[in-house]
C-alpha positions in Angstrom: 0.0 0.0 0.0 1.4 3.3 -0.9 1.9 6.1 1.2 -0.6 9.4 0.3 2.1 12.7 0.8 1.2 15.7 0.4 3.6 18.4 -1.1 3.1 21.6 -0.3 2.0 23.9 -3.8 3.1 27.8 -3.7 5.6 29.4 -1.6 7.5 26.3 0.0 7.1 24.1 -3.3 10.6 24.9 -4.7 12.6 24.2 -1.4 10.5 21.0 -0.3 11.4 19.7 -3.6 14.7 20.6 -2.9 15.2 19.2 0.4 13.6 15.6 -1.1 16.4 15.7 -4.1 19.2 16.2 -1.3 17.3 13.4 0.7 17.9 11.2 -2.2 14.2 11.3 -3.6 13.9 13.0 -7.1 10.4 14.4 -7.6 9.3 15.7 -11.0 6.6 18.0 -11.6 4.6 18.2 -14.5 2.4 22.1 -15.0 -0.8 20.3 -15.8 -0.8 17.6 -13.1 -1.4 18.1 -9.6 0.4 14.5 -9.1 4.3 15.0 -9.4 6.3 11.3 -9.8 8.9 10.5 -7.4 11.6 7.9 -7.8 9.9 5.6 -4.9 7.3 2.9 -5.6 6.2 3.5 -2.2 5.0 6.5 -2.4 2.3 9.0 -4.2 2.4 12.6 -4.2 0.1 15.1 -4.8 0.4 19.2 -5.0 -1.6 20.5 -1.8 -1.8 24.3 -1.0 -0.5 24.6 2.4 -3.4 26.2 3.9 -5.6 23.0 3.1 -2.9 20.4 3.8 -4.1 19.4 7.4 -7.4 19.1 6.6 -6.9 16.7 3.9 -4.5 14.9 6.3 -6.8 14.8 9.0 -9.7 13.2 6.4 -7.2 10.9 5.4 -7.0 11.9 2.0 -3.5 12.0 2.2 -1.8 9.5 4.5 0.6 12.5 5.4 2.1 15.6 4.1 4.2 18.8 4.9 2.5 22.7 5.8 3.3 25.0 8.3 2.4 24.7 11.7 0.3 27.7 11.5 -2.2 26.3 9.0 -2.7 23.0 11.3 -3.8 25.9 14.1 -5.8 28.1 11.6 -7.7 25.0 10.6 -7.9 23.5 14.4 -6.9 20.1 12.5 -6.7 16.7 14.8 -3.6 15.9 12.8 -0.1 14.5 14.2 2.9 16.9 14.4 5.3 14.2 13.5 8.8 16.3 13.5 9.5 19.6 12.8 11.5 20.8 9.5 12.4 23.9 10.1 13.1 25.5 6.9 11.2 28.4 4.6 10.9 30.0 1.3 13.7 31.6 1.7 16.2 30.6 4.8 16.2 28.3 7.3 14.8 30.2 10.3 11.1 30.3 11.7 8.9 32.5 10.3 6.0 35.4 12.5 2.6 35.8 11.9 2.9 39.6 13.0 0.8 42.4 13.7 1.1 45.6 11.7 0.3 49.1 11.0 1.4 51.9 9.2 4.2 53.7 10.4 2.7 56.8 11.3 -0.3 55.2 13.0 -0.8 56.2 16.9 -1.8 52.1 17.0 1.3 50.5 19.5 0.1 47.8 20.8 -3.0 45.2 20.8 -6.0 47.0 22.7 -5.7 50.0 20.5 -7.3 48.0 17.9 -10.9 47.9 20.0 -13.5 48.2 17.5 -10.9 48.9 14.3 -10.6 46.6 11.3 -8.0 44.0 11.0 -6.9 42.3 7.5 -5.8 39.0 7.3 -5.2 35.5 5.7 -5.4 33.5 9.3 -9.2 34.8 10.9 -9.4 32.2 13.4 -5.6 32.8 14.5 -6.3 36.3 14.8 -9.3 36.4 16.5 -8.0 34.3 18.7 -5.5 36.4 19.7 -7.7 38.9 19.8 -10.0 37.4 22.3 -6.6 36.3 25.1 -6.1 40.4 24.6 -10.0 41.4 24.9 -9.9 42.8 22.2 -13.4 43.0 20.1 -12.4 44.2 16.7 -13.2 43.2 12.6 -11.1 40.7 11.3 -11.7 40.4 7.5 -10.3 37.8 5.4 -7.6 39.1 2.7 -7.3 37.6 -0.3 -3.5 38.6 -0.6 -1.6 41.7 -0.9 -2.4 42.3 2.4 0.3 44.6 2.8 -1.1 47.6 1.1 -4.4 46.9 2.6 -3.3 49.9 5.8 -4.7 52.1 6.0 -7.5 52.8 3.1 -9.0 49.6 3.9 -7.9 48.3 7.2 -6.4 49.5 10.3 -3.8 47.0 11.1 -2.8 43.8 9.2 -1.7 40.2 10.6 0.7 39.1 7.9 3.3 36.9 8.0 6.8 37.2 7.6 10.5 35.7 7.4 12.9 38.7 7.0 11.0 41.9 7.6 11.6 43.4 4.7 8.0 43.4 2.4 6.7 45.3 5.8 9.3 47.8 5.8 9.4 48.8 1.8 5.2 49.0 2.6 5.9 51.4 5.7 4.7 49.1 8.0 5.5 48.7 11.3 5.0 45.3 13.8 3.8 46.0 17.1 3.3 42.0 18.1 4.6 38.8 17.2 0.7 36.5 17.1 2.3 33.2 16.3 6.1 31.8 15.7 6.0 28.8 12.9 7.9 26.8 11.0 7.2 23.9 8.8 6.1 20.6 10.1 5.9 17.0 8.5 2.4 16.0 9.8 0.2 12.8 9.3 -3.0 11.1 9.8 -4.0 9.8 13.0 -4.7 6.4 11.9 -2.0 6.2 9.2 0.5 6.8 11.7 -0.9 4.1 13.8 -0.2 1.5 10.8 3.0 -0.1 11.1 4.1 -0.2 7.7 3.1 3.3 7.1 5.0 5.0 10.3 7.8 3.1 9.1 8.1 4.9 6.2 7.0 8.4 7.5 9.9 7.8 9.5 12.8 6.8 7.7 11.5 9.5 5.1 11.7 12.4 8.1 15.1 10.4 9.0 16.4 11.8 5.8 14.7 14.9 5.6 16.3 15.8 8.9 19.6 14.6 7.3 19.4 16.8 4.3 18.6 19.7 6.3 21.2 19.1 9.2 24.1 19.3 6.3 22.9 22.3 4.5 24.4 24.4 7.7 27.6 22.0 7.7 30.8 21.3 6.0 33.3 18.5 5.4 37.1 19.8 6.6 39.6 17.6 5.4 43.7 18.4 6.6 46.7 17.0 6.8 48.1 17.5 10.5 51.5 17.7 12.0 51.3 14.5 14.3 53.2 16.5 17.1 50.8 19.0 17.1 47.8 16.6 17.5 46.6 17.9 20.6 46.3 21.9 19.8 44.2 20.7 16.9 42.1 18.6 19.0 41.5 21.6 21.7 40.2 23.8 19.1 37.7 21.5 17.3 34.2 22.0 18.4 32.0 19.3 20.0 32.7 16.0 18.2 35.7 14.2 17.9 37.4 14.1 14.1 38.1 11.0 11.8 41.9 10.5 12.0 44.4 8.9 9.6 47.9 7.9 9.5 49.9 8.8 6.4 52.5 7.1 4.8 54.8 10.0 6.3 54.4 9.0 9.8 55.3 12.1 10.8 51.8 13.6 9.5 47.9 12.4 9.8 44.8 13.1 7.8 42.3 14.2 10.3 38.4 14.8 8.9 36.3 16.9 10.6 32.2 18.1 10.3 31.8 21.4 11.5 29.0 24.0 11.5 29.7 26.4 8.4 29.4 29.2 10.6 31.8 28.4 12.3 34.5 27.5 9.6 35.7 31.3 8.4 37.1 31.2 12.2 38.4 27.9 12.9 40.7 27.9 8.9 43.2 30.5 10.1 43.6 29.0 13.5 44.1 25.4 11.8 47.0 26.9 9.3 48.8 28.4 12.2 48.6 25.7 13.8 51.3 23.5 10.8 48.2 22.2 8.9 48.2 21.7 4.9 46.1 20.6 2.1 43.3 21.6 3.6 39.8 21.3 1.5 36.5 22.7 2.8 33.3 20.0 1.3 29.9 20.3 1.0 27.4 17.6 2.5 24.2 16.0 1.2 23.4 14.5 4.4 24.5 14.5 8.1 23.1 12.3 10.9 23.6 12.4 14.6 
């Protein structure tokens, strides 16, 4: 029996296929269908907007599929929050549902909206929000460009955002964070229970996690004075290297997997310390 997963059509489409090609799953997508093929018999995709991805999960349409986490609370879905993949459109990071208003507005917080009109793409979010604040004001659904909505036809907006930047060039300005998300692999509550099934989901997040973890790390390979061993060893981070001896037995190879961040730092250090040849690789996948 195959496994039903949904892939999420629009904004995260392009980096969720992504992320399944570094996985080792190569997903093709054709313009007219909504049914993409994927190089596992196993499994049968199908485009879903990722507003209406948890409620086909939690009818069981799909067996499983990836959204946001804020669409499974928009649509108060019964669904299972199998792992969290935190990635975007765009980077890496979680994402805000925020509050906004224009610049210039004398609006700075929450109860200044009583009885004002709020634009939106999540209502039930946001009136939700509203309601822990005691706040009784309009929330109207927005069909997108919500942005330019403030203030001709709304006071504030509840938008969401990963960088900031559409709500500055619009002259916005945030006055609360509503909701932090990021996107979640998610699945049917009695698809998850089947054996078979959950097996999959989970060597399939297994991977997923894998091709994420290596997108923020790097392979450092080195050839290392032997004497020196030690100083090397006190300046790698966290876990230990792969180490080699060479046919000079004077020298070893030593391997390391370090955070990318952290790289641009730990290179000169390395070179003063004696070390040569050293080669900087990108990874596919990296597990725990």
């Amino acid at each position: 029996m195959k496994l039903k997963l949904g892939i999420p059509k629009g904004s995260l489409q392009d980096a969720t296929i992504n992320l399944f090609t570094k996985a080792g799953y190569k997903i093709s997508v054709n313009s007219r269908s909504y049914f993409p093929s994927i190089d596992d018999p196993e499994i049968e995709c199908m485009l879903i907007r990722a507003q209406e991805m948890a409620r086909y999960v939690e009818s069981g349409v799909l067996d499983a599929g990836i959204t946001g986490h804020d669409w499974v609370v928009e649509n108060g879905a019964d669904v299972i929050e199998v792992k969290e993949l935190q990635y975007a459109k765009a980077t890496l990071n979680k994402v805000r549902w925020v509050l906004a208003v224009q610049e210039s507005s004398n609006i700075n917080k929450a109860e200044d909206l009583q009885g004002k009109t709020i634009s939106t793409e999540v209502v039930n979010i946001t009136r939700n929000y509203l309601n822990s604040k005691g706040v009784n004001a309009k929330v109207e659904f927005s069909y997108g460009a919500t942005e330019v909505k403030v203030p001709h036809l709304a006071d504030a907006i509840v938008e969401i955002t990963e960088t900031g930047s559409s709500l500055k060039a619009n002259k916005l300005k945030i006055i609360d964070t509503i909701l932090e998300t990021t996107t979640v692999f998610i699945a049917n509550q009695n698809s998850y229970k089947d054996d078979s099934k959950r097996r999959k989901i989970d060597k399939l997040i297994m991977l997923l996690e894998a091709a994420l973890n290596a997108q923020t790390r790097v392979a450092i390979m080195m050839n290392v004075p032997k004497d020196r061993l030690n100083d090397f060893l006190n300046v790698i981070p966290d876990k230990m290297p792969t180490i080699s001896t060479l046919s000079d037995q004077k020298w070893l190879d030593l391997i390391v997997i370090l955070k990318e961040e952290r790289v641009r730092d730990l290179i000169p250090i390395f070179k003063e310390l004696g070390a040569s040849g050293i080669v900087e690789l990108p990874l596919n996948k990296f597990l725990e």
